[in-house]
C-alpha positions as CSV (number, residue, x, y, z in Angstrom):
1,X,2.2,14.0,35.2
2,X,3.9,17.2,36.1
3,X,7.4,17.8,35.8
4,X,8.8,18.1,39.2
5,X,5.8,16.1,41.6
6,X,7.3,18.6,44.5
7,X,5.8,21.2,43.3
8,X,2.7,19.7,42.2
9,X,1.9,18.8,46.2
10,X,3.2,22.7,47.4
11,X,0.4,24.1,45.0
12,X,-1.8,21.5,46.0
13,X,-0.9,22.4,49.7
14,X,-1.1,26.2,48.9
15,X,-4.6,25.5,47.6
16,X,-5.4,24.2,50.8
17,X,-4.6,26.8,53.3
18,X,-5.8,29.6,50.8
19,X,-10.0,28.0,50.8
20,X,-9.5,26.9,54.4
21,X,-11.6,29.3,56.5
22,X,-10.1,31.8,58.5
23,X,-11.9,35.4,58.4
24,X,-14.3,34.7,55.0
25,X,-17.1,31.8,55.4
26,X,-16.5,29.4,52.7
27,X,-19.2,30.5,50.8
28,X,-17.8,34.1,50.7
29,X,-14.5,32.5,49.9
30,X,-16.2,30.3,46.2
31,X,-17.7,33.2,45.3
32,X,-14.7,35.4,45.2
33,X,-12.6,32.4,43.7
34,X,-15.7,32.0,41.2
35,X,-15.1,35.7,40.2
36,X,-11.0,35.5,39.9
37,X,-11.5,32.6,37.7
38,X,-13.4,34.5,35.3
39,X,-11.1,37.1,35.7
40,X,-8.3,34.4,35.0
41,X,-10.0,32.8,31.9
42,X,-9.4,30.0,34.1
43,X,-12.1,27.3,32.9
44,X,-11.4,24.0,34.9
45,X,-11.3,26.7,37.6
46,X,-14.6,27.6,37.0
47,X,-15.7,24.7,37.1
48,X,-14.6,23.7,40.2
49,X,-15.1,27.0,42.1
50,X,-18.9,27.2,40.6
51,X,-19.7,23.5,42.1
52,X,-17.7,24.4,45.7
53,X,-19.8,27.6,45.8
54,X,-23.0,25.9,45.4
55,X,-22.3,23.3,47.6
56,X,-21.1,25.8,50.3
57,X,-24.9,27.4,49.5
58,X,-24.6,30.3,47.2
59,X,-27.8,30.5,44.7
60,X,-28.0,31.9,41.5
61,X,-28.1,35.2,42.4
62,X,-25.5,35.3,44.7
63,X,-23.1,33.8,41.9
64,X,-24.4,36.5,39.2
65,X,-23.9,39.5,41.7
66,X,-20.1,37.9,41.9
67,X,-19.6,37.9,38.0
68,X,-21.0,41.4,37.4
69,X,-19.0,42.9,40.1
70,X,-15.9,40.9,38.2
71,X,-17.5,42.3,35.0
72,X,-17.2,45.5,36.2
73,X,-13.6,45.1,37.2
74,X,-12.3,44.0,33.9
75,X,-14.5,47.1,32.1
76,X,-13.0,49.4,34.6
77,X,-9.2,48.3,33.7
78,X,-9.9,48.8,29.6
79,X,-11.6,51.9,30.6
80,X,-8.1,53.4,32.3
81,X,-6.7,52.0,29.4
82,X,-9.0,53.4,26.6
83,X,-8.8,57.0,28.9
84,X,-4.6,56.5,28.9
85,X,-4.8,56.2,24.6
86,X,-7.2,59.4,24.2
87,X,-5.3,61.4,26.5
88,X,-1.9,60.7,24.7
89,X,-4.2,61.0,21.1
90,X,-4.9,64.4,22.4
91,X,-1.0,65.3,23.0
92,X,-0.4,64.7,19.6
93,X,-2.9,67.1,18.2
């Protein structure tokens, strides 16, 4: 049960506009949420997102090509940050 139900049904209703269609099919739209909820460590998210996107008819391979470009997100940002720490190593040298 969720502390204020109010806001429970706005999520629910931001949820709704968000995966409904507009400019992104709805398979483009599960894969993308697919790869934001690994990004998010989100894992009822998913869950749910992996199920949607294979109902709306991604494959396999469509849903790996999704996680590594989200893998390579995630090594990109601890690569800025790994480059940040050398270069202030170096300054102290």
């Amino acid at each position: 049960m969720f502390l204020l139900e109010e806001t429970n049904q706005l999520f629910d209703l931001f949820g709704d506009k968000v995966y409904d269609p507009k400019y992104l099919d709805k398979k483009t739209i599960q894969l993308l949420a697919v790869a934001c909820s690994v990004m998010a460590d989100c894992v009822p998210c998913i869950e749910s997102h992996y199920k949607q996107a294979v109902a709306a008819g991604a494959n396999s391979e469509e849903i790996s090509e999704a996680l590594a470009v989200c893998m390579a997100i995630s090594a990109g940002s601890k690569r800025a940050k790994y480059k940040s720490v050398v270069s202030n190593l170096e300054k102290l040298a």
